[in-house]
MDTraj code that builds the backbone (N, CA, C; nanometers):
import mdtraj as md
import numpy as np

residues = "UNK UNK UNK UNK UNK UNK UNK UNK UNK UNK UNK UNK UNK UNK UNK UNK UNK UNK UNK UNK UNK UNK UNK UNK UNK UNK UNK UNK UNK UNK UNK UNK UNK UNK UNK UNK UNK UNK UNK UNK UNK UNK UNK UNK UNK UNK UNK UNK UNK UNK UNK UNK UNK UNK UNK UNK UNK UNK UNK UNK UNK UNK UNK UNK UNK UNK UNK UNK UNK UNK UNK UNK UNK UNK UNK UNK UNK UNK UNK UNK UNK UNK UNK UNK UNK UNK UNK UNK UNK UNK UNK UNK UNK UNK UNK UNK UNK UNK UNK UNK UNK UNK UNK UNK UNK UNK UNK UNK UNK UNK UNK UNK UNK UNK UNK UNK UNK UNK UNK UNK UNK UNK UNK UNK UNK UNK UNK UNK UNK UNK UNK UNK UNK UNK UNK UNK UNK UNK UNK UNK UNK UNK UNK UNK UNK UNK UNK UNK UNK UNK UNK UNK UNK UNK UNK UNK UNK UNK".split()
xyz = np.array([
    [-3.7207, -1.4098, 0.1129],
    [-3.7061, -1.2782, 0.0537],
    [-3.6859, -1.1734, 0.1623],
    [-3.7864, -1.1854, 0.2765],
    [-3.7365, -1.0846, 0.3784],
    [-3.6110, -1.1299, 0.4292],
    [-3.5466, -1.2035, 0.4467],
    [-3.4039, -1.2413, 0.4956],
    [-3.3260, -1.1678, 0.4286],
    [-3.3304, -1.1994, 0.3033],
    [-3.2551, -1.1477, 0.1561],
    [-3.2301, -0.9688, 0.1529],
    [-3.3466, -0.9424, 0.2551],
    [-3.3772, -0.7728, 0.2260],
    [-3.3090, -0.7093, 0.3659],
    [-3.3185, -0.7702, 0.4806],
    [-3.2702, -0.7304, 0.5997],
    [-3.0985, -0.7989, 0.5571],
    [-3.0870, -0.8380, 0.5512],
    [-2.9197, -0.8199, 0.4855],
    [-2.8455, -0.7537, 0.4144],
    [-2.9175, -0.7064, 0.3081],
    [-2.9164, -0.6019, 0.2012],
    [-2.9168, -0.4543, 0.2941],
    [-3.0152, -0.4198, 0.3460],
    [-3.0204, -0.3341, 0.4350],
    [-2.9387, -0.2951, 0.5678],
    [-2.8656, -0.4200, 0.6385],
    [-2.7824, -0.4248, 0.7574],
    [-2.6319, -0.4497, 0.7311],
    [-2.5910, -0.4949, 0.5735],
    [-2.4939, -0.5671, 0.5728],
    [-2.3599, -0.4031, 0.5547],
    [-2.3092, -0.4149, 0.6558],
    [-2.2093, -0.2954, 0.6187],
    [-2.1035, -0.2922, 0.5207],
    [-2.0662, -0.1662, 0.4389],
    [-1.9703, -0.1918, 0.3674],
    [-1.8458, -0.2372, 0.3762],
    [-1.8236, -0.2370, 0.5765],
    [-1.7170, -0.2438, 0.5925],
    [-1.6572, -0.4009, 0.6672],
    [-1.8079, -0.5034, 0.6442],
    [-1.8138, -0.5831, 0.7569],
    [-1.7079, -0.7279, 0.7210],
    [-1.6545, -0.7223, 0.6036],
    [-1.5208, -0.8210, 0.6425],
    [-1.3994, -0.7450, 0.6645],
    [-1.3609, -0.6403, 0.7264],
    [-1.2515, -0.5507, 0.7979],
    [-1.3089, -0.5604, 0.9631],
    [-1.2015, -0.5756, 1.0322],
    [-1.2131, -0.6125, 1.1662],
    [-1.2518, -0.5112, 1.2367],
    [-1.3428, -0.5435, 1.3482],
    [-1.4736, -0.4990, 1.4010],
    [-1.3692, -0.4069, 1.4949],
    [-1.3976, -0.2650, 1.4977],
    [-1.3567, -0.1752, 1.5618],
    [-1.2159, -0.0748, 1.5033],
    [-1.1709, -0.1072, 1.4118],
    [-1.0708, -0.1003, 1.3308],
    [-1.1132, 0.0702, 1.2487],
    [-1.0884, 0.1908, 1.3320],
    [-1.1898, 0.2847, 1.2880],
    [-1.1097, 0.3901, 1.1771],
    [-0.9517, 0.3629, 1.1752],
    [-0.8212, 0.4257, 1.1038],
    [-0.8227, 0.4066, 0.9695],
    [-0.8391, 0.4478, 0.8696],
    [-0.7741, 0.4738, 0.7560],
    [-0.6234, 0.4032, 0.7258],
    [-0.5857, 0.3824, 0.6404],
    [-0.4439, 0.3423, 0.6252],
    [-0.3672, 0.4449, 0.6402],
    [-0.4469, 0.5944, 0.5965],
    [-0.3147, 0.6874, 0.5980],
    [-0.3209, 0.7470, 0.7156],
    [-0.4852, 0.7105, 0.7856],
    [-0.4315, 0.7975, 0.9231],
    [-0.3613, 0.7014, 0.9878],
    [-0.3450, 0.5810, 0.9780],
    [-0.2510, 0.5114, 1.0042],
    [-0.0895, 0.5390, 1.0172],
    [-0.0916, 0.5306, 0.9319],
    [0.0261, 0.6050, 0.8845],
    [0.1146, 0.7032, 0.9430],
    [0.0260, 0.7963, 0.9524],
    [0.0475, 0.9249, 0.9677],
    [0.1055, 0.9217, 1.1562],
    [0.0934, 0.7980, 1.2437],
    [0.0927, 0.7729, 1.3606],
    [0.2038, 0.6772, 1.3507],
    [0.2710, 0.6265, 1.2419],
    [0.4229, 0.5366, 1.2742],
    [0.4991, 0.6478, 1.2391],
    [0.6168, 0.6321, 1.3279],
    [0.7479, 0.7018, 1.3259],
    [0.8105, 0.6729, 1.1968],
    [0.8131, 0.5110, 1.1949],
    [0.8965, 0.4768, 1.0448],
    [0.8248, 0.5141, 0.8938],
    [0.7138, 0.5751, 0.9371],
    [0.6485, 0.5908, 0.7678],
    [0.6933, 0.7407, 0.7423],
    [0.7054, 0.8072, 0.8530],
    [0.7053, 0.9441, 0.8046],
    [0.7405, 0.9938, 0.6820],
    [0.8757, 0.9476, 0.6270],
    [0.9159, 0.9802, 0.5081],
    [0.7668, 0.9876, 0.4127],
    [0.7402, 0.8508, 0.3960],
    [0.6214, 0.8230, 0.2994],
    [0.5165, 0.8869, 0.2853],
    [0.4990, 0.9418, 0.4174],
    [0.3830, 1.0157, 0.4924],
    [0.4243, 1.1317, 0.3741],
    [0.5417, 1.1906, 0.3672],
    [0.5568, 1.3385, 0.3463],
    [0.5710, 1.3028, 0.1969],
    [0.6459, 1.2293, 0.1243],
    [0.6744, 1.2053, -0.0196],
    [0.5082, 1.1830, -0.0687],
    [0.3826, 1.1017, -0.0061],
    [0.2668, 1.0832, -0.0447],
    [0.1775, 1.2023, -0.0385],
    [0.2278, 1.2972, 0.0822],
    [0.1419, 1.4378, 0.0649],
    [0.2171, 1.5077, -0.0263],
    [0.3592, 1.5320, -0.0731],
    [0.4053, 1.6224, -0.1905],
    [0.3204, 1.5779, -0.3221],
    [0.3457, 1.4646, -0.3285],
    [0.2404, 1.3804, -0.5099],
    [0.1202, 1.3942, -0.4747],
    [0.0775, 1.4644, -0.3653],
    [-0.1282, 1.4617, -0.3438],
    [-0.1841, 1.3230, -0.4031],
    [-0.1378, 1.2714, -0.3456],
    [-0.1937, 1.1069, -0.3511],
    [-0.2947, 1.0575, -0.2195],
    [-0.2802, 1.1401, -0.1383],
    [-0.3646, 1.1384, 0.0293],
    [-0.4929, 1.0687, 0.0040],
    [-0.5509, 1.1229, -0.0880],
    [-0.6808, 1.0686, -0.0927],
    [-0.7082, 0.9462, -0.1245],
    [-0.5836, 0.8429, -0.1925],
    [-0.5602, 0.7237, -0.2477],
    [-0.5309, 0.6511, -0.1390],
    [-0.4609, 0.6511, -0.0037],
    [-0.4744, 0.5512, 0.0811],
    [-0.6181, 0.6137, 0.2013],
    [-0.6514, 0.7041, 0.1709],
    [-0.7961, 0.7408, 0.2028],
    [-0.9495, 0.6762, 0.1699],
    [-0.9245, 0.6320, 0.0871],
    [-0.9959, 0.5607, -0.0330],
    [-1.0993, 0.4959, 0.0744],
    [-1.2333, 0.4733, 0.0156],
    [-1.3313, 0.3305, 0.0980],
    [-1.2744, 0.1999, 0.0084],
    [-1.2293, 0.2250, -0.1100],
    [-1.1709, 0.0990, -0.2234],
    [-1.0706, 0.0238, -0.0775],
    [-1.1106, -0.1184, -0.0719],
    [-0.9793, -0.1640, 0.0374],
    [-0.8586, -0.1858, -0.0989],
    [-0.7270, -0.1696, 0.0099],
    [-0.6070, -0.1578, -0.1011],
    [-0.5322, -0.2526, 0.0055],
    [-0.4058, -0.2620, -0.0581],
    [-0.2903, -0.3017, 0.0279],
    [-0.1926, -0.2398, -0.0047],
    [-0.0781, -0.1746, 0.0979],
    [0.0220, -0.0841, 0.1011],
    [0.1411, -0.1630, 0.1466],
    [0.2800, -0.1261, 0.0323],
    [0.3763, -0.2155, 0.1055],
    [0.4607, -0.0498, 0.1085],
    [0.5111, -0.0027, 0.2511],
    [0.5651, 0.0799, 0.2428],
    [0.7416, 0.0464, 0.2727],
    [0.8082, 0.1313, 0.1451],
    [0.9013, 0.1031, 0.1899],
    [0.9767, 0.1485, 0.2720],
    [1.1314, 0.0973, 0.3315],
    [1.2217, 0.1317, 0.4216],
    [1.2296, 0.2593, 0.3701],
    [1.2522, 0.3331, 0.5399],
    [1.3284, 0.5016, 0.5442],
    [1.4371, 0.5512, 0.4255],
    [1.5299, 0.4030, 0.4458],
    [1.6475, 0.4253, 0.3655],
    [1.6331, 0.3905, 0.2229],
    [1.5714, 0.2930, 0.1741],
    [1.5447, 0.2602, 0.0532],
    [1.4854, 0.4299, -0.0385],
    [1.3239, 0.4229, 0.0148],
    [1.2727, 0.5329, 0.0008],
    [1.3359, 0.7121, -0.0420],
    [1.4310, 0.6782, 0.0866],
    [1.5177, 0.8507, 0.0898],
    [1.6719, 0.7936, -0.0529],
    [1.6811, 0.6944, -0.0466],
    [1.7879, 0.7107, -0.1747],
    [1.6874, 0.7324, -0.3070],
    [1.5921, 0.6580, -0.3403],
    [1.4803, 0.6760, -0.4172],
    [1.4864, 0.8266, -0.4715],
    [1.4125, 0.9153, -0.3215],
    [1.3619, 1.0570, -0.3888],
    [1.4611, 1.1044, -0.4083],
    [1.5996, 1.1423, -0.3610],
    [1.6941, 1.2142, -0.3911],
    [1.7386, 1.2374, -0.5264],
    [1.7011, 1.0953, -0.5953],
    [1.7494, 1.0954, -0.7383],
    [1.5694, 1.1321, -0.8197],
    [1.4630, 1.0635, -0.7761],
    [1.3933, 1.0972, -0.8794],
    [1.2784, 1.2333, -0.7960],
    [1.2968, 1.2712, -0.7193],
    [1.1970, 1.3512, -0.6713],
    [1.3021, 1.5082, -0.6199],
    [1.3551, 1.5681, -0.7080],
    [1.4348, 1.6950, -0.6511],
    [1.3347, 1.7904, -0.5746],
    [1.3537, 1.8884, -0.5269],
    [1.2663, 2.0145, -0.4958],
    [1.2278, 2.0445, -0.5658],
    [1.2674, 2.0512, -0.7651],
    [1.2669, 2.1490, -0.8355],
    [1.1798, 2.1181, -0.9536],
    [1.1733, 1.9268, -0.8855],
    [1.0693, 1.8553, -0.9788],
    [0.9865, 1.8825, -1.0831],
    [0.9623, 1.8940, -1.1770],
    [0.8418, 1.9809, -1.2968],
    [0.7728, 1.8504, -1.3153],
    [0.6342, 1.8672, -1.3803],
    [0.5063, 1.8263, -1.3478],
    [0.5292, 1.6483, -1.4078],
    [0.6360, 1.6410, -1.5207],
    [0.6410, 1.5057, -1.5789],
    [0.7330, 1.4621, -1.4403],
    [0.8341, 1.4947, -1.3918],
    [0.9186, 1.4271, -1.2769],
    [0.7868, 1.4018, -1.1305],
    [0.7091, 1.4854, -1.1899],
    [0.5958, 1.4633, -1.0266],
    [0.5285, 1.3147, -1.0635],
    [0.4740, 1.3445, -1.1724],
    [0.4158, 1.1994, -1.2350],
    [0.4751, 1.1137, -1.2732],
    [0.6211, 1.1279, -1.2797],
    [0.6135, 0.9355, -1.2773],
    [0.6627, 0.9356, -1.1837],
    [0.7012, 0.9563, -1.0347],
    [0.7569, 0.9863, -0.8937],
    [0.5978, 0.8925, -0.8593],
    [0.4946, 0.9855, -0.8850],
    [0.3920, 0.9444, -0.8252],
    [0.3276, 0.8284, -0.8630],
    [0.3403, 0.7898, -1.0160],
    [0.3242, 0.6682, -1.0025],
    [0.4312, 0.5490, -0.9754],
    [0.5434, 0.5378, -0.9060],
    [0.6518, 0.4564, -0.8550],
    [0.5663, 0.4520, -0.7314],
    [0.5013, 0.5652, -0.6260],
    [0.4811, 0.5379, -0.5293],
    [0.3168, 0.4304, -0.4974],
    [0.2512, 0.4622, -0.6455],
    [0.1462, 0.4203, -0.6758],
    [0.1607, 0.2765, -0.7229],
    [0.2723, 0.2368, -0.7667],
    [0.2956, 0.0893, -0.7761],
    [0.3529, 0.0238, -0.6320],
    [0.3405, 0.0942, -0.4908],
    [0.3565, 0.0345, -0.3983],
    [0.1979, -0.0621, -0.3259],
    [0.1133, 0.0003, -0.4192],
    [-0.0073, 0.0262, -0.3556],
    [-0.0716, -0.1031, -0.4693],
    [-0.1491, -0.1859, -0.3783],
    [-0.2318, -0.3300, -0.4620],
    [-0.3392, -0.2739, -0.4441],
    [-0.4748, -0.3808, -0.5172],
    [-0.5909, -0.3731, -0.4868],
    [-0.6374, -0.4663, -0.4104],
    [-0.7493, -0.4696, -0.3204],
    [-0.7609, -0.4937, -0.2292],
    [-0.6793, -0.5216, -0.0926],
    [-0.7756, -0.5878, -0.0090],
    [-0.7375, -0.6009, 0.1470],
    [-0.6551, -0.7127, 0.1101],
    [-0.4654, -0.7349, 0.1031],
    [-0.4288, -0.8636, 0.1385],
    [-0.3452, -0.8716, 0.2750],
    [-0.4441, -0.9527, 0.3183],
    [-0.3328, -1.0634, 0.4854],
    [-0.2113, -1.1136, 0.4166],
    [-0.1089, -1.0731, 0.4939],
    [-0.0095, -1.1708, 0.4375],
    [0.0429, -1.2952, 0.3823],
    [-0.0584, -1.3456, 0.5491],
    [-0.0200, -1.4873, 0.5012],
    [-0.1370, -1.5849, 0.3753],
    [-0.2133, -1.4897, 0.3176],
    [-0.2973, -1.5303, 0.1755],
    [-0.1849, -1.4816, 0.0755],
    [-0.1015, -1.3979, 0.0593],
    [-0.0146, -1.3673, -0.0246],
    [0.0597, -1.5091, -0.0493],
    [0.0592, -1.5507, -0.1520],
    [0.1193, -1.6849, -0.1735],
    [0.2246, -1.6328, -0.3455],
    [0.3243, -1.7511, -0.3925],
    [0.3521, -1.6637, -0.4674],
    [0.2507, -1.6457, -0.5856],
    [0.2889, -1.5285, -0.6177],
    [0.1707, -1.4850, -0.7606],
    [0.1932, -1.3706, -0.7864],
    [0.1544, -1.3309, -0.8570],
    [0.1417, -1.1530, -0.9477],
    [0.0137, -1.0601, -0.9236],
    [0.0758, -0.9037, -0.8212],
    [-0.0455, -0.8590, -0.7466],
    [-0.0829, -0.7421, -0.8397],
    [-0.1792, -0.6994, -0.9217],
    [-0.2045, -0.5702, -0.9417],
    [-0.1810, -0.4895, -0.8720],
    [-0.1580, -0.4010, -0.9365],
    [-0.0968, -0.2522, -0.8600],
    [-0.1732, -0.0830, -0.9029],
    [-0.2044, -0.0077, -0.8506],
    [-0.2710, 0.0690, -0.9252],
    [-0.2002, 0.1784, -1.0332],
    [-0.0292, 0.1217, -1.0559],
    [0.0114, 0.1419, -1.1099],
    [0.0214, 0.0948, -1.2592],
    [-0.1081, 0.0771, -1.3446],
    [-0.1422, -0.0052, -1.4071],
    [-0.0854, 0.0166, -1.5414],
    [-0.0208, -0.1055, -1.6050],
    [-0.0713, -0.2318, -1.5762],
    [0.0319, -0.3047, -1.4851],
    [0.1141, -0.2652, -1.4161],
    [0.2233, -0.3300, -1.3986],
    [0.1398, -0.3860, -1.2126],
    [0.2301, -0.5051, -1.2222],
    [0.2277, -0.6132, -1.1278],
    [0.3137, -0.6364, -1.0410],
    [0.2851, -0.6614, -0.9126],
    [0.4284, -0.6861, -0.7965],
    [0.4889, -0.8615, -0.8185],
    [0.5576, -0.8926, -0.8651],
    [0.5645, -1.0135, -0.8440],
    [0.6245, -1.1116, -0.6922],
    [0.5692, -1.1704, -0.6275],
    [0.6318, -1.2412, -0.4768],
    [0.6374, -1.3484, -0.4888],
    [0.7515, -1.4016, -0.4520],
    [0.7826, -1.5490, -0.4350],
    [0.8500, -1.5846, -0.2923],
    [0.8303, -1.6357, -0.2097],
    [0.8491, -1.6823, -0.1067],
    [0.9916, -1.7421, -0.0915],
    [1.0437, -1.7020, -0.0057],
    [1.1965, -1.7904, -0.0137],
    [1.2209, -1.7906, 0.1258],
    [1.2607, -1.9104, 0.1929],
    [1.2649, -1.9996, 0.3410],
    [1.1584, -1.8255, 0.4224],
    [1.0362, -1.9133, 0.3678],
    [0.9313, -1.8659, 0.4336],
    [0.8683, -1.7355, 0.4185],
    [0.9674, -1.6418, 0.3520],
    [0.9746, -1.4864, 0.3543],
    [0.9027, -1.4476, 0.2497],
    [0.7941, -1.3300, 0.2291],
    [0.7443, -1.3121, 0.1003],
    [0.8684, -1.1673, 0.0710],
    [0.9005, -1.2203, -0.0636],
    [0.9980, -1.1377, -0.1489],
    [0.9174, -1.0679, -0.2979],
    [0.9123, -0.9385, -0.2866],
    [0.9068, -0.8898, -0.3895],
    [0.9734, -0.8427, -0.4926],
    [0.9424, -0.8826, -0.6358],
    [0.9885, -0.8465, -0.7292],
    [1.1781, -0.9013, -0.6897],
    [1.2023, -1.0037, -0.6023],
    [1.3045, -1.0208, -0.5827],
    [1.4458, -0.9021, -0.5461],
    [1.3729, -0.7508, -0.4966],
    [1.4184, -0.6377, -0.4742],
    [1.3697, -0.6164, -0.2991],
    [1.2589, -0.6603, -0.2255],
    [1.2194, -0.6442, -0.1386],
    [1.1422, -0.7324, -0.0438],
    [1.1964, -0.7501, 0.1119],
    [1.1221, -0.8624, 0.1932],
    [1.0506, -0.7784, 0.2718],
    [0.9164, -0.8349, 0.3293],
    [0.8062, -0.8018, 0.3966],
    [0.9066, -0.7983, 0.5128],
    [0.9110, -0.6910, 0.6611],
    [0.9984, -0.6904, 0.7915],
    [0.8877, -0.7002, 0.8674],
    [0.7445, -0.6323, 0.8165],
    [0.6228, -0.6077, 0.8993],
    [0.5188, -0.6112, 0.8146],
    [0.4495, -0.7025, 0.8619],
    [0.3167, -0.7449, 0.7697],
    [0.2051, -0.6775, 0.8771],
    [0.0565, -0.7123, 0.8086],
    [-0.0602, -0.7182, 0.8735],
    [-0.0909, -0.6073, 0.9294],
    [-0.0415, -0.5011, 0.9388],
    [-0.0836, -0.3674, 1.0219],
    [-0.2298, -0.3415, 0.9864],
    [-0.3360, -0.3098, 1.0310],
    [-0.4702, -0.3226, 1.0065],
    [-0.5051, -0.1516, 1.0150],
    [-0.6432, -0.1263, 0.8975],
    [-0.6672, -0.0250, 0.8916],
    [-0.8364, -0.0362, 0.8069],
    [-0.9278, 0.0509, 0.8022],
    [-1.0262, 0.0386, 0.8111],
    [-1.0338, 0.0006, 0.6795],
    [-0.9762, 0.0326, 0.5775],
    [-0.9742, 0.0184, 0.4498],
    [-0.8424, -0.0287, 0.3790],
    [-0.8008, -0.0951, 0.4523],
    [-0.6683, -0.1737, 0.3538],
    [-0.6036, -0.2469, 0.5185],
    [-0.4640, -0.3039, 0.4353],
    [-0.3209, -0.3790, 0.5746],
    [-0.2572, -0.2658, 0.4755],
    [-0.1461, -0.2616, 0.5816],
    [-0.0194, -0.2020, 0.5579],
    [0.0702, -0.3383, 0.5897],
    [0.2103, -0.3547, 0.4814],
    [0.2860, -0.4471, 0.4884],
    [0.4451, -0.3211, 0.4673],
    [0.5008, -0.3657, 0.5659],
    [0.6563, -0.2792, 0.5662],
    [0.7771, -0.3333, 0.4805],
    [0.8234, -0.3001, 0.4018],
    [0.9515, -0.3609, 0.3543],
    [1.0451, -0.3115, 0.3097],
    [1.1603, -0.3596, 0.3202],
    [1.3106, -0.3586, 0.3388],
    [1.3927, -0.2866, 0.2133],
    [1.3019, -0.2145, 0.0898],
    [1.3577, -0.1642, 0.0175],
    [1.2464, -0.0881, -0.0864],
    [1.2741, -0.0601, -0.2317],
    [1.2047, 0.0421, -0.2680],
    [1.1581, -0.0513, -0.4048],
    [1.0570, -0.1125, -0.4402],
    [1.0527, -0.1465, -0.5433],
    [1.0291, -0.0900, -0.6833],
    [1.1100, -0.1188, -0.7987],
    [1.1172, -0.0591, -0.8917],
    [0.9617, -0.1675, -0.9982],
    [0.9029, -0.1118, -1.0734],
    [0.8127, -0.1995, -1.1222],
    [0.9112, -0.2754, -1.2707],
    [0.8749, -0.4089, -1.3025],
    [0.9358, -0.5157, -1.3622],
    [0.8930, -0.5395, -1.5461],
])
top = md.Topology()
chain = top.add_chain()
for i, resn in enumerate(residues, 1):
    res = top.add_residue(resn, chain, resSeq=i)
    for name in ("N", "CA", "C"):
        top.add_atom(name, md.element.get_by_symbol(name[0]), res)
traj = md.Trajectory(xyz[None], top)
């Protein structure tokens, strides 16, 4: 029972995320060149606080170019409050629950907090492919509360 209680008491919230790992996903973020876009499209939808989160998540952010053809059509300047919300939840279906490593991503169907909808990945000569619209270029980026995974286009939910 005292074992049971000094564990309870010592065990950190954060202790299966790697030891020293002190970044946020978005302050993460906020330090790659290639996210910037995302960086700025995620502070217009005030979503900040969502890759802020202690909840661990997983983030697949997409390409510069994918992304910037994306907002042009659904995110104008002039946006009104229904074009903000479903903008924001497209960007919110980039975003899973929990911490996934890549290479545990096997194929299967990931919740998204774009709910209810699901990422679907299937692997093809080795590559995890989403929703058959997008390949992982950069996996595993580590952050105190989620990975960041990079990919090659903008996924639409299925």
């Amino acid at each position: 029972m005292f074992l049971v209680g000094i564990c309870l008491w010592s065990c950190d919230a954060f202790e299966d995320l790697p030891v020293g790992q002190e970044k946020t996903v978005w302050e993460t973020l906020l330090e790659r060149e290639d996210a910037a876009l995302f960086v700025s499209v995620v502070e217009r939808l005030t979503i900040v606080d969502t890759l802020q989160a202690f909840s661990p998540i997983t983030v697949f952010v997409p390409s510069p170019e994918s992304l910037a053809l994306w907002a042009n059509v659904a995110l104008p300047e002039d946006a009104d409050s229904v074009q903000l919300d479903a903008a924001r939840n497209r960007i919110l279906y980039h975003v899973v629950f929990n911490r996934r490593l890549l290479g545990a991503i096997e194929e299967e169907t990931l919740p998204t907090l774009f709910e209810p909808n699901v990422i679907s990945v299937t692997l093809q000569s080795g590559v995890r492919v989403l929703n058959e619209q997008a390949a992982v270029i950069e996996g595993n980026v580590d952050a105190r509360n989620g990975i960041i995974h990079f990919i090659d286009g903008f996924l639409n939910p299925m």
